[in-house]
N, C-alpha and C positions, 0 to 999 in steps of 0.2 A: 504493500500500500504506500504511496506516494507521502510526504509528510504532508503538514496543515499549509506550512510555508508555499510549497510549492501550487499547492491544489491555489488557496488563495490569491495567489501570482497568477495563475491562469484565468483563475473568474475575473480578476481585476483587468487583465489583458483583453477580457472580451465583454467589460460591459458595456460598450456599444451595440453590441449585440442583443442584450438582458434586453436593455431599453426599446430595439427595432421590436421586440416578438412581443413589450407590452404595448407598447403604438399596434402592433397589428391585431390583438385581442381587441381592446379597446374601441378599433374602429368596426368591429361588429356588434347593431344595436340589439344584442342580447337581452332586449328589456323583459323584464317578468311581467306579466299581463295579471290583473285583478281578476278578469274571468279564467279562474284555471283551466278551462276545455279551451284556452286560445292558444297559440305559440304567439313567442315575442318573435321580432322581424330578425333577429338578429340568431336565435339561437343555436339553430342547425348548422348555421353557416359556420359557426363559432366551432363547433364539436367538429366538423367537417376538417377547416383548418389544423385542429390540434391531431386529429385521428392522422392528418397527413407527415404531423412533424413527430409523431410516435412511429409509424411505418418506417420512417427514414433513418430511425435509432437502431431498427430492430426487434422494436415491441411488438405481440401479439396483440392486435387491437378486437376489440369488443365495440362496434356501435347499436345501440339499440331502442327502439322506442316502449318503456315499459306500459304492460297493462296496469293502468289503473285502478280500472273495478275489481278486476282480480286480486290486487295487490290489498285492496282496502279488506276483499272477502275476509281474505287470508287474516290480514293484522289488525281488523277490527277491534277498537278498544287500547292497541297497542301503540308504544312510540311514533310518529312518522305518518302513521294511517290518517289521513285525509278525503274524505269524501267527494265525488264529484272530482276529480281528478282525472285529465286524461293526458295523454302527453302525444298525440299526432304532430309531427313537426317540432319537437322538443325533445333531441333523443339524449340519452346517457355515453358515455363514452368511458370505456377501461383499457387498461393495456396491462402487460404482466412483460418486464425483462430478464428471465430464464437471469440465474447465477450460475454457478461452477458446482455446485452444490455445498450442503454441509454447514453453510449464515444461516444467520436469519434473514428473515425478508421484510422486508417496509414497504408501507403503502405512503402515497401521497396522495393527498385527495385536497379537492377544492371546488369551488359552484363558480359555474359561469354565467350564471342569473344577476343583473343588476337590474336595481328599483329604476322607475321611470326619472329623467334627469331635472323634471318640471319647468316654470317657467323659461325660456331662453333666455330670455334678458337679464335673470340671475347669474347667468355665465360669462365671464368675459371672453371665453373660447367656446366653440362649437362642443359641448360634449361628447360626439363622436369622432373628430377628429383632431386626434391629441397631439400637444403639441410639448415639446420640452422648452421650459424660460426657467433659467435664472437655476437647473438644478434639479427642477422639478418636471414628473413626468403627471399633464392633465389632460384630464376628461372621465368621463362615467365609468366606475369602475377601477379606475386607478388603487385606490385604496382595498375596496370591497367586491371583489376580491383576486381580481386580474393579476393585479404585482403579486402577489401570492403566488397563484398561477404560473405565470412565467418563471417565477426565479425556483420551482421547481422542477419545471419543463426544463431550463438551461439547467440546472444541479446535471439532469443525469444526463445529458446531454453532451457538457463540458466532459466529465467524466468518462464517457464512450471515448472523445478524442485524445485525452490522453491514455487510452489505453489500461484504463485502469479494470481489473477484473473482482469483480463482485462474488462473492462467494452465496449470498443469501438471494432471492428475486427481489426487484422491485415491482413494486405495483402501483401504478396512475391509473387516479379515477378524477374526471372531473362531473358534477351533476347539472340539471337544471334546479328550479322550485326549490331551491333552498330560500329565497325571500317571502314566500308563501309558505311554509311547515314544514317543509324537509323530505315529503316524499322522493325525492328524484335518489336522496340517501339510502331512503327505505329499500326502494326499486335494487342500488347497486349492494347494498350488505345480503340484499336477497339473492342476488345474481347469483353472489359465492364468493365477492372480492374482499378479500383479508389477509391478515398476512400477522407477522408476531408483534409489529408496532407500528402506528402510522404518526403521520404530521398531519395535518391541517391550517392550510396556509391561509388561512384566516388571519387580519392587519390585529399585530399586538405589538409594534414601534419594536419586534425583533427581542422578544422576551418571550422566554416559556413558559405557558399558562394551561396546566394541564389541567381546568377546571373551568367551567362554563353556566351561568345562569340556565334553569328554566324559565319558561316564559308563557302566561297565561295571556290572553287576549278575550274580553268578556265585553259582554252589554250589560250597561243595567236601564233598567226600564221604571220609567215611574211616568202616572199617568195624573194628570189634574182635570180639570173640567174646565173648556174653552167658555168664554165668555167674551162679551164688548172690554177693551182694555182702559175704555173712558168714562167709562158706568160706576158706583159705588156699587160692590158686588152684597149681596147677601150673603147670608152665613153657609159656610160650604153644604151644612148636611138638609139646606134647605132645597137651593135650587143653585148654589154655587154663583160666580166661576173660583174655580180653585185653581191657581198661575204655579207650574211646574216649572218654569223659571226658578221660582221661588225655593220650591221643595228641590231643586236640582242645588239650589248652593246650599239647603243644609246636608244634602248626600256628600256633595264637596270638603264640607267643612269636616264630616264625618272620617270621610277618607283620607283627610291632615291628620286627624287623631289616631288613625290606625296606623299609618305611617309613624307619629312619634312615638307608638308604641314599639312595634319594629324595630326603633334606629336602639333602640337598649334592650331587645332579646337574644339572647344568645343563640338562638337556632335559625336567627334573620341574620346572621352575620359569621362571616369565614375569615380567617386570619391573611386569604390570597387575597379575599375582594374589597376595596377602596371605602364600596360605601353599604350600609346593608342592606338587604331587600326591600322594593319598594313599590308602593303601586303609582304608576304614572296616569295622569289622564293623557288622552291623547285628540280624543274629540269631546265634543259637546255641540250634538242638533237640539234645538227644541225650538216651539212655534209653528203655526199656521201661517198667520195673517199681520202683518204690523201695527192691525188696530184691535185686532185680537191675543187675550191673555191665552196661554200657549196650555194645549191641554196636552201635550204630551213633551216630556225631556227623555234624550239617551245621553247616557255618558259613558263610552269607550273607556279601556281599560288596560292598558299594559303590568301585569305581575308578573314579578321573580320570585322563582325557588331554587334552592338548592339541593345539590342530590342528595342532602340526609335528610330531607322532606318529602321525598317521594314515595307513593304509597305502593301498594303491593303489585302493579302494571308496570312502574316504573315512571308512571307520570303524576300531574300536580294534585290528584284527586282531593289530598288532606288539606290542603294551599285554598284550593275551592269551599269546600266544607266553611272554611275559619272565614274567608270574605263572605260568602253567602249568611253566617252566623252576626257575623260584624254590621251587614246591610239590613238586614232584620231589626238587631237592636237601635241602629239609629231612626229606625222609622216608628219604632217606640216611642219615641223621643216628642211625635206630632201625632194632634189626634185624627189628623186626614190620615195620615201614613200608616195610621195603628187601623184603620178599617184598611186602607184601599195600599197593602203594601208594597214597595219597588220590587221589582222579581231580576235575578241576574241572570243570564244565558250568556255558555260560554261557546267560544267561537274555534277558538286555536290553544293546544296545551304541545307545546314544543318541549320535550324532552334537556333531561342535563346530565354534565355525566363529570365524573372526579376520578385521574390517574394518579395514585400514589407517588407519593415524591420521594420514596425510596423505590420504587418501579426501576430494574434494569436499565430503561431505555430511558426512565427521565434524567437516571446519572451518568448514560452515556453522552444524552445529546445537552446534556447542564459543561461536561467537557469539551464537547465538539464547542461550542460558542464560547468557548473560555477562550480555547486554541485560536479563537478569529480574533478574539478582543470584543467581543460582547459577555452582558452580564449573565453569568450562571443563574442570575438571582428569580425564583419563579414569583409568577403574578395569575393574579385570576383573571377569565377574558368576564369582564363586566354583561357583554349583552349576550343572547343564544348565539351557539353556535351548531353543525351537526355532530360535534363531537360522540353525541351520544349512543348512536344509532352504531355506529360501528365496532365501540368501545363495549356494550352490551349487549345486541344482539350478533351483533359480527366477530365480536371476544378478540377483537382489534385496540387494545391499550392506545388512543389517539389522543397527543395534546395537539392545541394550539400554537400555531409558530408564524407568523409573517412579518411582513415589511408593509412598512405606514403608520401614522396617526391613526389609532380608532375612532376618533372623535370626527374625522373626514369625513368616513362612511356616511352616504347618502345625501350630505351635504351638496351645493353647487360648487362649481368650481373647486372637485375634489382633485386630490395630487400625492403622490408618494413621491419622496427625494430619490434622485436615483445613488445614493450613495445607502439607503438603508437596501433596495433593492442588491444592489453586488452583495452587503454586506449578508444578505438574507440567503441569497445563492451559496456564499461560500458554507455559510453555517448546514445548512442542508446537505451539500456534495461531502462536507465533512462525515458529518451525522451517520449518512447511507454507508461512507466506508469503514467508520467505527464499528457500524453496529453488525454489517454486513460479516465482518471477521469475527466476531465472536461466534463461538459453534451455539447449535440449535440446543433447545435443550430437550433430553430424552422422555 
């Protein structure tokens, strides 16, 4: 095996290169579509592309479009399973490159799904057509999750030209629908793709975060009685109107208090993660009419859990329970609320998953990034990621590992530096020859 020094010299000689294959991801608009039965304009083309630059390695490639309803039969209730999924024109993409035998083998995986780029005018550049200024490589996707992408596509890539020989396989998987729930993960762990440890190059600013939020997404629903907005109203339990405006900021207010409850439980907080579990709002509709008091409010939902919250599925089931108990009691609180109470439906329960930080692979690849001059030091990735889906049902041990700001992601005018992208490549090509020389275990 080659030293650190030398591999690193190489990446560093060809990051002009890292840079051309994220500009070429990038420029396909691989957007994730809100109606899942649709493909984004971009996404075949995208798997197409990479399926070409696997072939050229040597890789076995795998392209395929998964059944969906099939898929949901099967895992219904489970991680991943999403309903109403179908993926025509949105295919999965794996590869497997054969070792020498006798390593272990590593997956790398990543989604080539990015959220819609919004507004244009919030861009200073065309989000599909990226461009490098000043250092930085922009446009959709940069961050979440393309630089990932590439700088592990170039790892083994680089690696093949110097002749470096692997003893364990690698494995490349990139999905779609990871910004919608993670099926397109479900699809590949189900295919058969795993291996004894993966990455996921998911942006963590090139820190190892072998630990990921759950992620609930919910409605709550509370209903008032529309009425004239300029009228002195009578008393609700006569003839109303009762303004869910209203009842919507004491749900608001409610959901502060559950949160400060949170930020001091010890079971809403992990010693990797920054800040504790929290519920975010993320919308708020309510209203008919401008002259009318609003007979009905929704207020969206964002919740994290952690994997020692997870119930006996492996998903946010007990997480649910505790909000649904918490929206209950505050509508105690009012005596509309106490007859006509808010009801919650949930929408998305996105799986989480935690690798041991004395795990083999977390102490080999905590030395691989030492050997580059990045920090050994691990961190928790704050938002979901698919870590979990591979880690537990795939029995694929997968942290988090990439290049960028997290805080980018989804933003306009997103951009990773290209000096964290080399720096991310080296770390990876390192990792894969660490780990690939260690024998399997029996």
């Amino acid at each position: 095996m080659p030293d650190a020094q030398k591999i690193a010299r190489y990446v560093e000689d060809n990051a002009q290169r890292i840079v051309e294959t994220l500009c070429d991801l990038i420029s396909f608009p691989s957007i994730v579509m809100s109606d899942p039965t649709k493909a984004g304009p971009g996404e075949r083309d995208c798997q197409l592309y990479l399926e070409k630059r696997l072939k050229k390695i040597g890789m076995e490639t795998d392209l395929w479009e998964p059944d969906g309803p099939a898929l949901y039969e099967k895992y219904a209730g489970r991680p991943g399973a999403n309903k109403g999924r179908t993926f025509e024109g949105r295919p999965n993409l794996g590869g497997i490159l054969r070792g020498t035998g006798g390593g272990r083998s590593i997956m790398l995986t990543g989604h080539i799904d990015v959220v819609p780029p919004g507004p244009r005018e919030h861009w200073r550049t065309d989000p599909f057509r990226p461009e490098v200024i000043d250092g930085f490589v922009r446009g959709r996707g940069a961050v979440d999750m393309k630089g990932g992408v590439a700088s592990m596509l170039m790892a083994v890539e680089l690696l093949g030209e110097m002749g470096v020989e692997l003893a364990g396989d690698v494995v490349f998987t990139t999905v779609v629908d990871e910004e919608i729930g993670g099926m397109g993960s479900l699809a590949m762990v189900d295919r058969g793709f795993k291996a004894d440890a993966g990455i996921m190059t998911e942006p963590t600013a090139n820190r190892i975060a072998p630990l990921c939020h759950g992620i609930l997404w919910g409605r709550i629903i509370i209903d008032g009685i529309g009425g004239h907005a300029e009228l002195t109203p009578n008393a609700w339990y006569s003839s109303g109107p009762v303004d869910a405006v209203q009842l919507c900021r004491q749900m608001l207010g409610g959901i502060d208090i559950l949160n400060r409850r949170w930020q001091f439980d010890p079971r809403k907080n992990h010693p990797l993660m920054d800040l504790p579990n929290q519920i975010i709002v993320t919308q708020v509709n309510a209203g008919e009419h401008p002259s009318s008091m609003a007979g009905r409010a929704e207020i969206i939902i964002d919740v994290q859990y952690l994997p020692s919250e997870k119930d006996a599925l492996g998903l946010g089931g007990n997480v649910k329970r505790e909000v649904e108990e918490h929206v209950a009691f505050v509508c105690q609180a009012d005596p509309y609320l106490r007859e006509h109470p808010a009801r919650v439906e949930w929408i998305l329960d996105a799986d989480c998953a935690e690798v041991s930080a004395d795990h083999p692979f977390v102490e080999t690849f905590q030395q691989a990034v030492a050997d580059v001059s990045l920090s050994p030091k691990l961190s928790g990735f704050g938002a979901h990621s698919d870590i979990g889906l591979p880690t537990t049902l795939g029995q694929t041990p997968t942290v988090n590992f990439g290049p960028g700001d997290p805080t980018q992601a989804h933003q306009p005018n997103e951009r990773v530096s290209v000096e964290d992208l080399v720096a991310c490549t080296k770390a990876i090509a390192l990792a894969i020859c660490k780990w690939s020389t260690e024998p399997k275990a029996s």
